[in-house]
C-alpha positions, 0 to 999 in steps of 0.5 A: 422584708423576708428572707429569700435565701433561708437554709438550715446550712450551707450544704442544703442543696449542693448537689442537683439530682439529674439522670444518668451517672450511678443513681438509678431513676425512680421506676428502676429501683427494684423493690427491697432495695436501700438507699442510705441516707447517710455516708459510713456507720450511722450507727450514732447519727440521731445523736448528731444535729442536722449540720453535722451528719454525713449526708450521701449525695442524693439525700434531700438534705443535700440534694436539690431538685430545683431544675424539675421546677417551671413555676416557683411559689412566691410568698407574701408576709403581707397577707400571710395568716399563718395558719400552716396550711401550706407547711402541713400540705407541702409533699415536700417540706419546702415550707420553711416555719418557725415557731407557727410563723411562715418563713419562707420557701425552701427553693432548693427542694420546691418542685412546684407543684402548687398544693402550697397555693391551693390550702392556702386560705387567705384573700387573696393567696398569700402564696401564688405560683409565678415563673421560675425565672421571675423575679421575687421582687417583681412577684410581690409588686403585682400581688392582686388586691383583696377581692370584696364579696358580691352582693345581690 
């Protein structure tokens, strides 16, 4: 059984990015400008493993753009290759490896584009895009059966 609720800590994904407030959107960031990914002096932070930075509240680390997405990846350990397709392609480094080894997906920062289902080389997908509101389980049972090449 995978894991559905893997996280470096439990500050991952704490807080949801939405309009308004003090952040500015995308198109109003002026060019030069700095966001700082980390509160105070960061002066030592490479120092400092991931769990123990002061992350602001709009860094990835601990934001979490999950609102954004309409569709979610769903992945399948059964068919998985591992051959890091998705992990390599993801814009967003929602691919959770280890160790060369498909872990799972990092829904707090999967925006679901689906560039995940479309490296992915295995037949069929070991990764296919359900909607955000179906249940993993569900997902996984009506996983389609390998396709067998046509012969002429």
């Amino acid at each position: 059984m995978q894991d559905l609720k893997l996280k470096a800590t439990d500050s991952r994904g704490l807080y949801q990015l939405e309009a308004g407030f003090d952040l500015l959107g995308w198109d109003e960031v002026t060019q030069g400008s700095v966001l700082s990914s980390f509160e105070g002096d960061a002066t030592d932070i490479v120092n400092l493993k991931a769990e123990e930075r002061a992350y602001s509240h709009y860094n990835s680390y601990t934001a979490t753009v999950a609102s954004w997405r309409v569709k979610k990846p769903v992945f399948n350990i059964d068919v998985c290759i591992d051959c890091q397709n998705c992990w390599v392609w993801c814009p967003d480094s929602s691919i959770i490896s280890r160790d060369k080894q498909m872990l799972g997906i990092d829904y707090d920062h999967c925006k679901g584009c689906e560039v995940c289902v479309e490296v992915c080389p295995t037949n069929p997908k070991s990764l296919l895009m359900f909607g955000e509101n179906d249940d993993i389980e569900t997902a996984l049972s009506q996983w389609p059966e390998k396709k067998k090449k046509e012969t002429k």
